[in-house]
C-alpha positions in Angstrom: -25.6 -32.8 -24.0 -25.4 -29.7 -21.9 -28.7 -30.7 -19.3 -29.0 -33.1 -16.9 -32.0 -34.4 -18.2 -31.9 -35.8 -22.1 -33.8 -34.2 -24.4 -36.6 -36.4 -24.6 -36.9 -36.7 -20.8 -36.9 -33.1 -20.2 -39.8 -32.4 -22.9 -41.6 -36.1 -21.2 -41.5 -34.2 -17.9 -43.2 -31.2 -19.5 -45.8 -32.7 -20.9 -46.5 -34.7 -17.9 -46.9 -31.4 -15.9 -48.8 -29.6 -18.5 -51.6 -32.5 -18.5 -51.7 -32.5 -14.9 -52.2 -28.6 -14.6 -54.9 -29.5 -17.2 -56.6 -32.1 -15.2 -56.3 -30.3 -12.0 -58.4 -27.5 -13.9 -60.7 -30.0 -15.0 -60.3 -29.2 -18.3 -60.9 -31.6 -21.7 -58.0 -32.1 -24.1 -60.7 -31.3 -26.9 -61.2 -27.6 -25.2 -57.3 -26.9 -24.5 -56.6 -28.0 -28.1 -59.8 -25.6 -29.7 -58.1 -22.5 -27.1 -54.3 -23.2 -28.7 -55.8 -23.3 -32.2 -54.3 -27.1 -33.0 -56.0 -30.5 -33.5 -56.5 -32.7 -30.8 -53.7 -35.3 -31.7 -51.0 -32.3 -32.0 -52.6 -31.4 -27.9 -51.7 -34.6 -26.9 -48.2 -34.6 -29.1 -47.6 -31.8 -26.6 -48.9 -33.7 -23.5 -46.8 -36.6 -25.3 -43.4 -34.6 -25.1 -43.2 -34.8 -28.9 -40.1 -32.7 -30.0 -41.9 -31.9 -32.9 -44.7 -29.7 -32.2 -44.7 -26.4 -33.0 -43.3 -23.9 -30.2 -45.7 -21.1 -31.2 -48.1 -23.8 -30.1 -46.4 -25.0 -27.0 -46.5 -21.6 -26.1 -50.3 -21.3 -26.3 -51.4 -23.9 -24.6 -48.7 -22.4 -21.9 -51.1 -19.4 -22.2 -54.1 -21.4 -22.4 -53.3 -22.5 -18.7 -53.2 -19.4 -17.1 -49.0 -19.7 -17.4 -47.9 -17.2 -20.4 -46.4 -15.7 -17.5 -43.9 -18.9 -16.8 -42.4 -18.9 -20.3 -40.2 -15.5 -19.7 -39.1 -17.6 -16.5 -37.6 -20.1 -18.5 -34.8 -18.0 -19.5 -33.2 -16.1 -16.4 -32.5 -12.6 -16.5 -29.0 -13.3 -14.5 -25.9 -13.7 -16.5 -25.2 -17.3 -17.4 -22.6 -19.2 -16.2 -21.9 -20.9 -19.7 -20.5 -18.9 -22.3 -21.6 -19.5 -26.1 -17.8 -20.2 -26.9 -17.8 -22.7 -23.7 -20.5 -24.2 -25.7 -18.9 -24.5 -29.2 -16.3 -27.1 -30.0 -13.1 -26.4 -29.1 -10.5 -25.7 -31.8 -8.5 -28.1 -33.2 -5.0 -27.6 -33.1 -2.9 -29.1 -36.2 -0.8 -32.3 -36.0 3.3 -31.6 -35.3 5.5 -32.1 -38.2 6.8 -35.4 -37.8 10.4 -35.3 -35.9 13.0 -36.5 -38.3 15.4 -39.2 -37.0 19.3 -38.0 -36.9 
Protein backbone atom coordinates (compact mmCIF):
# COMPACT_ATOMS: atom_id res chain seq x y z
CA UNK A 1 0.00 0.00 0.00
CA UNK A 2 1.64 3.20 -1.00
CA UNK A 3 -0.92 5.79 1.30
CA UNK A 4 -1.24 6.26 4.64
CA UNK A 5 -4.66 5.79 4.71
CA UNK A 6 -6.11 2.12 3.26
CA UNK A 7 -8.09 2.18 0.53
CA UNK A 8 -11.31 1.93 1.89
CA UNK A 9 -10.58 4.61 4.58
CA UNK A 10 -9.33 7.08 2.21
CA UNK A 11 -12.56 6.71 -0.22
CA UNK A 12 -14.85 6.53 3.66
CA UNK A 13 -13.28 9.98 4.29
CA UNK A 14 -14.46 11.16 0.93
CA UNK A 15 -17.67 10.34 1.02
CA UNK A 16 -17.96 11.61 4.46
CA UNK A 17 -16.85 15.07 3.19
CA UNK A 18 -18.83 15.04 0.12
CA UNK A 19 -22.19 14.48 2.19
CA UNK A 20 -21.26 17.16 4.47
CA UNK A 21 -20.50 19.74 1.63
CA UNK A 22 -23.97 18.47 0.60
CA UNK A 23 -25.75 19.06 3.80
CA UNK A 24 -24.06 22.30 4.40
CA UNK A 25 -25.70 23.36 0.92
CA UNK A 26 -28.80 22.00 2.09
CA UNK A 27 -29.16 20.01 -0.61
CA UNK A 28 -31.39 16.39 -0.95
CA UNK A 29 -29.49 13.29 -1.98
CA UNK A 30 -32.53 12.72 -4.50
CA UNK A 31 -31.51 16.36 -6.25
CA UNK A 32 -27.53 15.73 -6.20
CA UNK A 33 -28.21 12.18 -7.60
CA UNK A 34 -30.92 13.74 -10.64
CA UNK A 35 -27.71 16.60 -11.29
CA UNK A 36 -24.84 13.58 -11.62
CA UNK A 37 -27.28 11.67 -13.80
CA UNK A 38 -27.20 8.33 -11.34
CA UNK A 39 -29.85 6.63 -9.14
CA UNK A 40 -30.19 7.53 -5.71
CA UNK A 41 -28.67 4.28 -4.27
CA UNK A 42 -25.36 4.71 -6.55
CA UNK A 43 -25.47 8.81 -4.69
CA UNK A 44 -25.27 7.30 -1.55
CA UNK A 45 -22.68 4.34 -2.87
CA UNK A 46 -20.67 7.49 -3.34
CA UNK A 47 -21.48 9.12 -0.02
CA UNK A 48 -20.92 5.35 1.21
CA UNK A 49 -17.11 5.24 -0.08
CA UNK A 50 -18.08 2.40 -2.35
CA UNK A 51 -14.98 1.57 -4.49
CA UNK A 52 -17.20 0.63 -7.02
CA UNK A 53 -18.95 3.52 -8.42
CA UNK A 54 -18.18 4.83 -11.53
CA UNK A 55 -15.38 7.75 -11.56
CA UNK A 56 -17.15 9.58 -14.45
CA UNK A 57 -19.80 9.80 -11.74
CA UNK A 58 -17.66 10.62 -8.82
CA UNK A 59 -16.58 13.29 -10.85
CA UNK A 60 -19.96 14.79 -11.37
CA UNK A 61 -21.30 14.98 -8.29
CA UNK A 62 -17.62 16.68 -7.57
CA UNK A 63 -19.05 19.15 -10.27
CA UNK A 64 -22.42 19.03 -8.95
CA UNK A 65 -20.94 20.75 -5.76
CA UNK A 66 -19.53 23.62 -7.10
CA UNK A 67 -15.87 21.60 -6.85
CA UNK A 68 -14.93 20.40 -10.66
CA UNK A 69 -12.35 22.76 -9.82
CA UNK A 70 -10.78 20.46 -6.83
CA UNK A 71 -10.34 17.28 -9.07
CA UNK A 72 -7.25 18.84 -11.09
CA UNK A 73 -5.89 19.44 -7.51
CA UNK A 74 -5.84 16.03 -6.72
CA UNK A 75 -2.92 15.39 -8.83
CA UNK A 76 -0.09 18.03 -8.31
CA UNK A 77 1.54 19.67 -11.04
CA UNK A 78 5.15 19.35 -9.06
CA UNK A 79 7.25 16.46 -9.84
CA UNK A 80 6.65 13.45 -7.61
CA UNK A 81 8.83 12.12 -5.32
CA UNK A 82 7.99 8.40 -6.18
CA UNK A 83 9.05 7.11 -9.34
CA UNK A 84 6.86 4.51 -11.38
CA UNK A 85 9.86 1.99 -11.14
CA UNK A 86 10.13 2.89 -7.14
CA UNK A 87 6.64 1.70 -7.45
CA UNK A 88 7.00 -1.61 -9.40
CA UNK A 89 8.44 -4.74 -7.76
CA UNK A 90 11.80 -4.97 -7.56
CA UNK A 91 13.64 -7.55 -9.72
CA UNK A 92 14.44 -10.71 -8.73
CA UNK A 93 17.76 -11.80 -8.90
CA UNK A 94 18.35 -15.67 -9.65
CA UNK A 95 19.43 -18.15 -6.97
CA UNK A 96 23.56 -18.94 -6.83
CA UNK A 97 24.68 -22.20 -8.17
CA UNK A 98 25.01 -24.30 -5.44
CA UNK A 99 28.90 -24.36 -4.13
CA UNK A 100 30.21 -27.80 -4.61
CA UNK A 101 31.99 -29.39 -1.59
CA UNK A 102 36.02 -30.13 -2.25
Amino acid sequence: MISILGDAEALEKFGIRLKALRLRRNLSQEYVAGVVGVSVPTYRKIEQGDGTVEFRHVARALGALGLAEALGDVITATEPELRLKDLLRPERKNASKPRRKS
